[in-house]
C-alpha positions, 0 to 999 in steps of 0.5 A, a space after each residue: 568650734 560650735 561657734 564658728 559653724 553658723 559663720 563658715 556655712 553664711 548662716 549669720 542672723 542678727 536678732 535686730 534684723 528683720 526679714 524683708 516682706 514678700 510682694 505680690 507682683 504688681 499690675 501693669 497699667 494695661 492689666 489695670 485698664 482690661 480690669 475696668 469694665 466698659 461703658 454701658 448705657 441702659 435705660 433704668 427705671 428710677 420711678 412710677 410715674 404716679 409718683 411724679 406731678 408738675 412743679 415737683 421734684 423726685 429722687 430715685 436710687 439705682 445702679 450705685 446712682 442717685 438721679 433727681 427728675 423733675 417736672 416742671 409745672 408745663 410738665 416737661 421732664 428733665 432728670 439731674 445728678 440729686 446732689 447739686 453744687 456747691 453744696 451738695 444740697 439734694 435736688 428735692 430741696 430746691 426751687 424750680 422754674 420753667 428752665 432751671 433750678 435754683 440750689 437753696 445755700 448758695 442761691 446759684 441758677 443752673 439750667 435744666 437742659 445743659 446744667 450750665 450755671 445761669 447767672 452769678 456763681 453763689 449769688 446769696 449772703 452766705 454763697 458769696 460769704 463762704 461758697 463763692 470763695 472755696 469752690 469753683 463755678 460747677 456744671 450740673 450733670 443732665 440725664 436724658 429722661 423718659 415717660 415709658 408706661 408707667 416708669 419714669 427712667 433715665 440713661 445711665 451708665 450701669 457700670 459706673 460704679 464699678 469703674 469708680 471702684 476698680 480705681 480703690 478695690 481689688 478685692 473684699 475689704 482690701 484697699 489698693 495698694 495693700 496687694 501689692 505693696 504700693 500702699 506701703 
């Protein structure tokens, strides 16, 4: 009679059966989107501009983003992503002219003012080789720069890293989709 008791009040457990998880409500799109903050373009100093002499190139950190300004020998200034296509050779290693910038694995030309590639994609041995074939032709990205004092800046998107990351995190250590399941 004990036996029956755990049956009559729907009590049955399996020792093999495993309780589902609980999930957390998921995020709808719209709560995805409010989350992400807006664009927002500032002026930030990268540099001084001591630091900065014609027919060099400098790099500066700031806001999650790394910006190559170069200086031509005439003295014009331009400012550019310091990773550049295919490669992702940093600026500082490459070769410049009066009007573009020469990445130095796969020898391709890219203008300083639109970051359009001039010429060939890949043009050297190694471009065509290996390059030229895995990745497709790439734009440069172009900053708009300036002197003001004695800082070198550029126009940024202060909250560009935060919208990349609203993408992957919603929390400290905790990867998208582990709140809420989807991961699973």
């Amino acid at each position: 009679m004990l036996s029956l008791l755990p049956v009559v009040a729907g009590l049955v457990v399996s020792p093999n059966v495993v309780a589902p998880r609980a999930m957390a409500p998921m995020r709808s799109v719209e709560a995805q989107m409010k989350a992400r903050p807006s664009d927002k373009f500032v002026w930030v100093t990268f540099a001084k501009t001591s630091d900065l002499k014609p027919g060099e190139i400098i790099s500066g950190f700031n806001y999650g983003q790394e910006l190559a300004f170069i200086c031509t020998p005439s003295g014009s200034l331009y400012a550019v992503a310091n990773k550049l296509p295919p490669t992702s050779q940093p600026a500082t290693l490459c070769s410049i002219t009066e009007t573009e910038i020469v990445e130095p694995i796969g020898g391709t030309a890219f203008s300083l003012k639109t970051g359009k590639v001039k010429g060939d994609w890949c043009p050297s041995f190694l471009g065509k080789l290996i390059f030229g074939r895995l990745v497709p032709p790439q734009d440069l990205v172009v900053f708009k720069c300036r002197k003001q004092g004695s800082s070198v800046q550029a126009l940024i998107n202060v909250n560009l890293k935060a919208q990349f990351e609203s993408n992957y995190w919603r929390g400290v250590l905790d990867s998208q989709g582990k709140v809420d399941g989807g991961y699973y």
